[in-house]
C-alpha positions as CSV (number, residue, x, y, z in Angstrom):
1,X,0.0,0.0,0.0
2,X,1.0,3.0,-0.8
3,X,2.5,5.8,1.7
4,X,0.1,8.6,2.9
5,X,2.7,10.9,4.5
6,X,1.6,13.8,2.1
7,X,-2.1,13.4,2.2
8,X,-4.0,16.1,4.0
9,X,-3.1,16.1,8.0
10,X,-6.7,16.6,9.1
11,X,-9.3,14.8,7.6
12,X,-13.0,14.7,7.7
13,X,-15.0,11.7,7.5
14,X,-18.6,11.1,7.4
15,X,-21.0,8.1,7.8
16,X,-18.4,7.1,10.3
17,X,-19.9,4.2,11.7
18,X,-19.8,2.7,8.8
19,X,-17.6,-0.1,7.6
20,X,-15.1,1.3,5.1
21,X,-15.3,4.8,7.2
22,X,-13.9,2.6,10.5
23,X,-11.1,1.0,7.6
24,X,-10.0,4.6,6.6
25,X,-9.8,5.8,10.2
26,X,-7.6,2.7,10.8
27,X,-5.0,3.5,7.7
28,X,-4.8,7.4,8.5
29,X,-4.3,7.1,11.8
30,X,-2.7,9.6,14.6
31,X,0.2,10.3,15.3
32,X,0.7,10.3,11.7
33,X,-2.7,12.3,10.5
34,X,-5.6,13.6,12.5
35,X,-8.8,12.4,11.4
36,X,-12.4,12.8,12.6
37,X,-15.2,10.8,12.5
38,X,-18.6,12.5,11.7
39,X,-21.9,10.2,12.2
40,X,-25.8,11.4,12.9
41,X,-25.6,10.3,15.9
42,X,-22.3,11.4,18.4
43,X,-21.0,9.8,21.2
44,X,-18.4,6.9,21.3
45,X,-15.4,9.2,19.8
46,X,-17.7,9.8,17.1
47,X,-18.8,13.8,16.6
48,X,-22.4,15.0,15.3
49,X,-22.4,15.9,11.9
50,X,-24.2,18.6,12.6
51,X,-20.6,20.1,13.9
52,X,-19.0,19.1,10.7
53,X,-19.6,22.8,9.1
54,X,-17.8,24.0,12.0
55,X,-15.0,22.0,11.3
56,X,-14.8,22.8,7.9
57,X,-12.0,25.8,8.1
58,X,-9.3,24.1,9.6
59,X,-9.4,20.2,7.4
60,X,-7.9,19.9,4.6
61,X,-10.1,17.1,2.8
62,X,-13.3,15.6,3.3
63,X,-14.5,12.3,2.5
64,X,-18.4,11.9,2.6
65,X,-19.4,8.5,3.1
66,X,-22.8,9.1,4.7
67,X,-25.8,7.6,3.0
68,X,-28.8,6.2,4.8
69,X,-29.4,3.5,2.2
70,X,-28.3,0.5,0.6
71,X,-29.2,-0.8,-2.5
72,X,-31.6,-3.4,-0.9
73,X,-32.8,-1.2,1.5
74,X,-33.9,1.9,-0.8
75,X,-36.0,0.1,-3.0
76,X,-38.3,0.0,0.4
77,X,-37.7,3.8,0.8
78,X,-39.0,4.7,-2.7
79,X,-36.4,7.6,-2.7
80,X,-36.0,8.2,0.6
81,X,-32.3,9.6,-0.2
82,X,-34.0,12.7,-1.8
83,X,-35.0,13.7,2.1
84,X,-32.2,11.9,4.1
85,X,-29.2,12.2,1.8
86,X,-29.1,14.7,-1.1
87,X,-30.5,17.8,1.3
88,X,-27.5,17.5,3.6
89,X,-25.4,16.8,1.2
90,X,-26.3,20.2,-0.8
91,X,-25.8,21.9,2.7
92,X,-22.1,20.8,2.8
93,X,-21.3,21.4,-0.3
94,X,-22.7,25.0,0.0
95,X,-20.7,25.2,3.0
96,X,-17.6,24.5,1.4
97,X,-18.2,26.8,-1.4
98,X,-18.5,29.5,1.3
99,X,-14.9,29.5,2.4
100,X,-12.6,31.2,1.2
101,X,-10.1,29.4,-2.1
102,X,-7.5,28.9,-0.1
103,X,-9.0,27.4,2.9
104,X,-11.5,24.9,1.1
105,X,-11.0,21.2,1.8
106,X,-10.8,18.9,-1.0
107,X,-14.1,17.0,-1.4
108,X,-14.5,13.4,-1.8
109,X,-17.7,11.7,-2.7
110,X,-18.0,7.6,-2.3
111,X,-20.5,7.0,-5.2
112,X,-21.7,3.5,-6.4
113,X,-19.6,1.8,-10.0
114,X,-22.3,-0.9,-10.5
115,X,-25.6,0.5,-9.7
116,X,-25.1,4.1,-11.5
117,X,-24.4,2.8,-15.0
118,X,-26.8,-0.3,-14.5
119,X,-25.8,-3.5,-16.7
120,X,-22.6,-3.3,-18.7
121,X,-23.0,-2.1,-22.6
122,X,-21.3,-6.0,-24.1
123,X,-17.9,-4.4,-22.4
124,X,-16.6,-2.6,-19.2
125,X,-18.2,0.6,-18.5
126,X,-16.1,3.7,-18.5
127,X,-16.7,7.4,-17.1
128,X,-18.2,8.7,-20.4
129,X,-20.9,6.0,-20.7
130,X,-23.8,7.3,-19.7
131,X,-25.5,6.1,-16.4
132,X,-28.9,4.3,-16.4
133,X,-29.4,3.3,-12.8
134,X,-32.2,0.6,-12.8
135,X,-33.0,1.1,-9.2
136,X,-33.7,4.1,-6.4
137,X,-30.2,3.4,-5.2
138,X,-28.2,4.0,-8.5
139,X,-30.5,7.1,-9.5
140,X,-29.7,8.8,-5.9
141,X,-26.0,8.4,-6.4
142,X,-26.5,9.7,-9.2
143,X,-28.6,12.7,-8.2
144,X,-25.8,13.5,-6.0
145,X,-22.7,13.5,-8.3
146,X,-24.7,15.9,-10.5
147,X,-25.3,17.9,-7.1
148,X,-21.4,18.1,-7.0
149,X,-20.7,18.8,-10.3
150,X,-23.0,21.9,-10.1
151,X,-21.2,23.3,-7.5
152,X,-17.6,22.3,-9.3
153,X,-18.8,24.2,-11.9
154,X,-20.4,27.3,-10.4
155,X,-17.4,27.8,-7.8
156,X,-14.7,25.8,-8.8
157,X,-14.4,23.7,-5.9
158,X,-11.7,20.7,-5.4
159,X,-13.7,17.6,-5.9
160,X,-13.6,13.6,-6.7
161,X,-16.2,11.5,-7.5
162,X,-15.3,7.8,-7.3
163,X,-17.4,5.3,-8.6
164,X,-16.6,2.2,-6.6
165,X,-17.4,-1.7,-7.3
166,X,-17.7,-4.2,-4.6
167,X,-15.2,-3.8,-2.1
168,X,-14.7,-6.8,0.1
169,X,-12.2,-8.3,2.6
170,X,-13.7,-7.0,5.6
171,X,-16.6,-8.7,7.7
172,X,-20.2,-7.4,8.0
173,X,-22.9,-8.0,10.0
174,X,-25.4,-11.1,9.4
175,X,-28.1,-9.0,8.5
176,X,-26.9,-6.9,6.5
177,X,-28.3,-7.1,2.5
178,X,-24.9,-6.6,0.9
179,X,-21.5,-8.5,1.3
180,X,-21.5,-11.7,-0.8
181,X,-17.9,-12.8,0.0
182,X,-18.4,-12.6,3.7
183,X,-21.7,-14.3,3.6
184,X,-20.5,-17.0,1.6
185,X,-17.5,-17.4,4.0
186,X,-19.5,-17.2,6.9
187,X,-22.3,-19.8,5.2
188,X,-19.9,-22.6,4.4
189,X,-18.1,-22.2,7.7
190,X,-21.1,-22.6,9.7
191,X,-22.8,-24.1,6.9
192,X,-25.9,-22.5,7.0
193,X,-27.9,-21.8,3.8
194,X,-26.6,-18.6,1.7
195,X,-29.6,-17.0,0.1
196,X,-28.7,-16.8,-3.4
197,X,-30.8,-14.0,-5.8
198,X,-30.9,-15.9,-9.0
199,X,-29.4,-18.6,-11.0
200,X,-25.7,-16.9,-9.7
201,X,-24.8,-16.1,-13.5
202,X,-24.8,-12.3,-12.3
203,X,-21.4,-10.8,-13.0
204,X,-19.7,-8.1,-10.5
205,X,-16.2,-6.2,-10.1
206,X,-15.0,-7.2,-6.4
207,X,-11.9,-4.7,-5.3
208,X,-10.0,-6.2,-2.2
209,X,-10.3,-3.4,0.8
210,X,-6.5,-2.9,0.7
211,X,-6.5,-1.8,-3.1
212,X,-9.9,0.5,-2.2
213,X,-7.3,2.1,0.8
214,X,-4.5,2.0,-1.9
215,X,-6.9,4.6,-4.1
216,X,-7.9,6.7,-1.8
217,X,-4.8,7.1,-0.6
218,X,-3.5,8.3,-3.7
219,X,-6.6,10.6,-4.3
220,X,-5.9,12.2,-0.7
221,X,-2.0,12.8,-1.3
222,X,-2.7,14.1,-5.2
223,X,-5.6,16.6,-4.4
224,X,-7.0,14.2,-7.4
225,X,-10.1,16.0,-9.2
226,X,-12.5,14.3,-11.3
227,X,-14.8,11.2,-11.8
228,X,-13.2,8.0,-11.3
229,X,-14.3,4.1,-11.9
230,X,-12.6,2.5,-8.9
231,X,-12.4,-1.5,-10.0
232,X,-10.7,-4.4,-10.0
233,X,-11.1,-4.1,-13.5
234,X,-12.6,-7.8,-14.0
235,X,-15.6,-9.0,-13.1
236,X,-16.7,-12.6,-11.6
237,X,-20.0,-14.2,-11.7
238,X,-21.7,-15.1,-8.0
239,X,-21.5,-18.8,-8.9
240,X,-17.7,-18.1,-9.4
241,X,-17.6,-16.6,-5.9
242,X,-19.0,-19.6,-4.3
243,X,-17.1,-21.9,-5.8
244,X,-13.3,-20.0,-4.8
245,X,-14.9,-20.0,-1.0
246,X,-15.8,-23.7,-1.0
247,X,-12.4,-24.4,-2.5
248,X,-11.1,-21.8,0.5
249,X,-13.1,-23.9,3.5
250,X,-13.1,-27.0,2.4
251,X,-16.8,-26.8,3.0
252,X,-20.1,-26.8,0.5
253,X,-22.0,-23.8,0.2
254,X,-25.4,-25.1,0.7
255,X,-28.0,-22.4,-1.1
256,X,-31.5,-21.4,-0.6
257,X,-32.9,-19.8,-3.9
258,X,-34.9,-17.1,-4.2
259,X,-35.8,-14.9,-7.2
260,X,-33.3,-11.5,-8.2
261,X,-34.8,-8.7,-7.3
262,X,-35.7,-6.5,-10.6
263,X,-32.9,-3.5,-9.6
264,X,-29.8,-6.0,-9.2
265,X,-27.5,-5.0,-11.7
266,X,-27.0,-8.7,-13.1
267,X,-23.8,-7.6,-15.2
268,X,-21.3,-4.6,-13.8
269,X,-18.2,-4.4,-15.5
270,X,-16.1,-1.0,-14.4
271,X,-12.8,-0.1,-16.6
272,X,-10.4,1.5,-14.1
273,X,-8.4,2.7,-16.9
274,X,-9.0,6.7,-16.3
275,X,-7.9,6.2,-12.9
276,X,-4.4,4.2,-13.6
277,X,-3.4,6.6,-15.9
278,X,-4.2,9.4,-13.9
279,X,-2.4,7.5,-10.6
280,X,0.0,4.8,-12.0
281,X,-2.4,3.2,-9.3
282,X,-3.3,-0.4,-10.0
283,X,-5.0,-3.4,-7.7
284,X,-2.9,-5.8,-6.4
285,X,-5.2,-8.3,-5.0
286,X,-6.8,-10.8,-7.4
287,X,-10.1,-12.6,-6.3
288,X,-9.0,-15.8,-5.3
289,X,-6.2,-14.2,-3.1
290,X,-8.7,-12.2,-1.7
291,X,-10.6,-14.6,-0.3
292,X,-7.9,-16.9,0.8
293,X,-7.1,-13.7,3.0
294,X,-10.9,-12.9,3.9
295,X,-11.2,-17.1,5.0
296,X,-8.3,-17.0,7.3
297,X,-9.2,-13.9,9.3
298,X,-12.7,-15.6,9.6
299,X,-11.1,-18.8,10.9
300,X,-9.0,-16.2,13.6
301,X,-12.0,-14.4,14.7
């Protein structure tokens, strides 16, 4: 991984009880940087976001990670990100816009590779394709990189968007609607049925936590500025998944059916070209390593 010593000392994180938030607080760490964790709710070393504004003079980037949603879970709220997500997000970036040039953090917003574009065009999407999201998830993300990009363009303010597959490695909770690797892991382990959407022909781009950490590393240290696909640049089907973690356990994956749900992308395939050549960045963890690594911290836990 990569060395963060010249990415921004004081760093601004929101949706901080979240996953890949807790991840980044563990790679830019003190003494070496001075992050903060912002969540709706404070307490336990996490701060308000309503205090985030306040914060806002003295950080040097921001990396907004706060959505209320997952895909599973908005299709329930109809849109729900339109009150939750987008309003806040408006008020932040408004905030930002407020400062003066030289005192404006550099603004870093986690969007969603697969569910923005929807299913692949017969090749790996890139930046340019246009996006048709075929559920409420992918058309909020969506909503809110064009909120950005108004307020790139009406006060020129330091901003990435990064569009980001799958990113796995990590474990998640049992109930959560996301996360096949770890469920699969967990499943065969304990074997307990995995509830499978489909037939498992649907094709995703997983990227390995430590090349997601990689990335925004570099994005942090380079001020980077744009709209980025951030992949492993190959895509795997779910029946492909199941069958590296049964080869990983030693255990069958015993699966429980059930039909795909109408706004699952059923073929994402990101092109992370835009980004390497803007970076030299490239993953270094293929899928099969991945989950060798994801299988024996399960078996340490």
């Amino acid at each position: 991984m990569p060395s963060s010593v010249n990415a921004p000392k004081r760093i601004l994180v929101t949706g901080g009880r979240g996953r890949l938030a807790s991840l980044i607080a563990d790679q830019f760490r003190a003494p070496t940087h001075n992050l903060s964790l912002f969540s709706r709710s404070g307490g336990d070393g996490f701060q308000p976001l309503d205090h985030l504004t306040a914060a806002l003079p003295n950080a040097g980037a921001v990396l907004h990670l706060a959505w209320s949603t997952l895909p599973a879970t908005s299709e329930l709220g109809g849109g729900i990100e339109w009150k939750n997500d987008l309003p806040p997000l408006e008020k932040l970036l408004q905030s930002i816009a407020a400062l003066p040039a030289p005192h404006r953090p550099h603004f870093v917003f986690f969007s969603s590779g697969g569910t923005v574009y929807g299913n692949a065009p017969g090749r790996a999407n890139i930046e340019s394709d246009p996006c048709l999201p075929i559920g409420w998830y992918g058309r909020a993300k969506l909503a809110a990189e064009k909120l950005i990009e108004v307020q790139v363009t009406r006060h020129g303010l330091s901003c990435a968007i990064l569009r980001i597959s799958n990113p796995y490695g990590y474990p998640v909770p049992q109930n959560r609607a996301q996360g096949i690797v770890p469920h699969a892991i967990r499943c065969a382990v304990e074997q307990q049925p995995l509830s499978l959407w489909g037939d498992g022909s649907a094709k995703k781009d997983f990227l390995h936590y430590t090349d997601f950490l990689s990335a925004v590393a570099i994005v942090l240290e380079r001020r980077l500025t744009g709209t980025f696909n951030l992949s492993a640049g190959e895509s795997h089907t779910v029946r492909e998944v199941i069958g590296l973690v049964e080869n990983e356990t030693g255990h069958p994956v015993m699966l429980r059916q059930q039909p795909a749900p109408f706004w699952d992308v059923r073929d994402s395939r990101l092109d992370h070209g835009r980004f390497a050549a803007a970076t030299g960045w490239k993953p270094q963890v293929p899928l099969a390593e991945g989950i060798r690594r994801a299988t024996a911290s399960y078996a340490s836990l």
